[in-house]
C-alpha positions in Angstrom: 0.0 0.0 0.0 2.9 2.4 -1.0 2.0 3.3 -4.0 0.7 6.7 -4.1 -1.3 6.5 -6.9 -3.5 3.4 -5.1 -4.2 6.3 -2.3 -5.6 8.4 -5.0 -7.5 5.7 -7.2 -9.0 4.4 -3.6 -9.7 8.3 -2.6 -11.4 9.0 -6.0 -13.1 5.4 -6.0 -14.6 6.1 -2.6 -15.5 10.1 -3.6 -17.8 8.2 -6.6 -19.5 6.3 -4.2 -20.3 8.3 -1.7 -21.1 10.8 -4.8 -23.8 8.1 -6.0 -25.3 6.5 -3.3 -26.1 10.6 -1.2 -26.9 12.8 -3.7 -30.4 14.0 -4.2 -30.2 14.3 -8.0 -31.3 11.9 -10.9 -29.1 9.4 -12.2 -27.1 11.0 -14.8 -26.5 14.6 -13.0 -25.2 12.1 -9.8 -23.0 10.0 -12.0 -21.4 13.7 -13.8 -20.5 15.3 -10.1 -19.3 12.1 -8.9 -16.9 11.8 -11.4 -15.9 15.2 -11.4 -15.6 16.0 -7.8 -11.7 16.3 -8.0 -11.8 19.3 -10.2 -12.5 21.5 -6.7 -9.0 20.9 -5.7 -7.7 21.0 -8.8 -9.2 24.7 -9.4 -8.0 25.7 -5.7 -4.4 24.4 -6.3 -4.2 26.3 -9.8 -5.7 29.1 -8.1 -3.1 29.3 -5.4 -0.2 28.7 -7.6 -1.0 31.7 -9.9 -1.1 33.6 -7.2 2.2 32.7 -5.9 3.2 33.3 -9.5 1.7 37.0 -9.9 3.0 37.6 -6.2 6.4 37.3 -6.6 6.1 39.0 -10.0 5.1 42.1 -8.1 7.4 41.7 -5.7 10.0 42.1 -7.9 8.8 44.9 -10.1 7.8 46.7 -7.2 11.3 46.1 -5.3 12.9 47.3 -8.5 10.8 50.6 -8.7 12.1 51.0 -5.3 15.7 50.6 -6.0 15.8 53.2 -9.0 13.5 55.4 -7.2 10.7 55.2 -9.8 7.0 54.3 -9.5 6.8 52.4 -12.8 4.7 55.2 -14.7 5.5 56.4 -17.7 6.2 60.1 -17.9 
């Protein structure tokens, strides 16, 4: 049980069933959220990493401004 990607497969496999067997909704809209349930994290981890990305963008362009003494308008 070391395999990572047996964690995942059993975490997704159990997220389906649960998915199927609580919701309220018909058949088909039940068996569409169940499988795509994972997409949450997905969109939260994408999320966070472009705005790590933009972050340290800014970071820089605004601790270069500093440096030369401009604000990064044109004049």
């Amino acid at each position: 049980m070391d395999d990572p990607t047996l964690w995942l497969g059993l975490c997704y496999g159990t997220g389906v069933l649960v998915g199927l067997l609580t919701l309220y909704e018909r058949w088909p809209a039940r068996a569409v959220i169940a499988a795509l349930w994972p997409v949450g994290p997905l969109a939260f981890v994408v999320v966070i990493l472009v705005l790590l990305g933009v972050g340290g963008i800014a970071a820089v362009w605004t601790s270069a401004a500093s440096l030369t003494g401009t604000s990064g308008k044109a004049s």
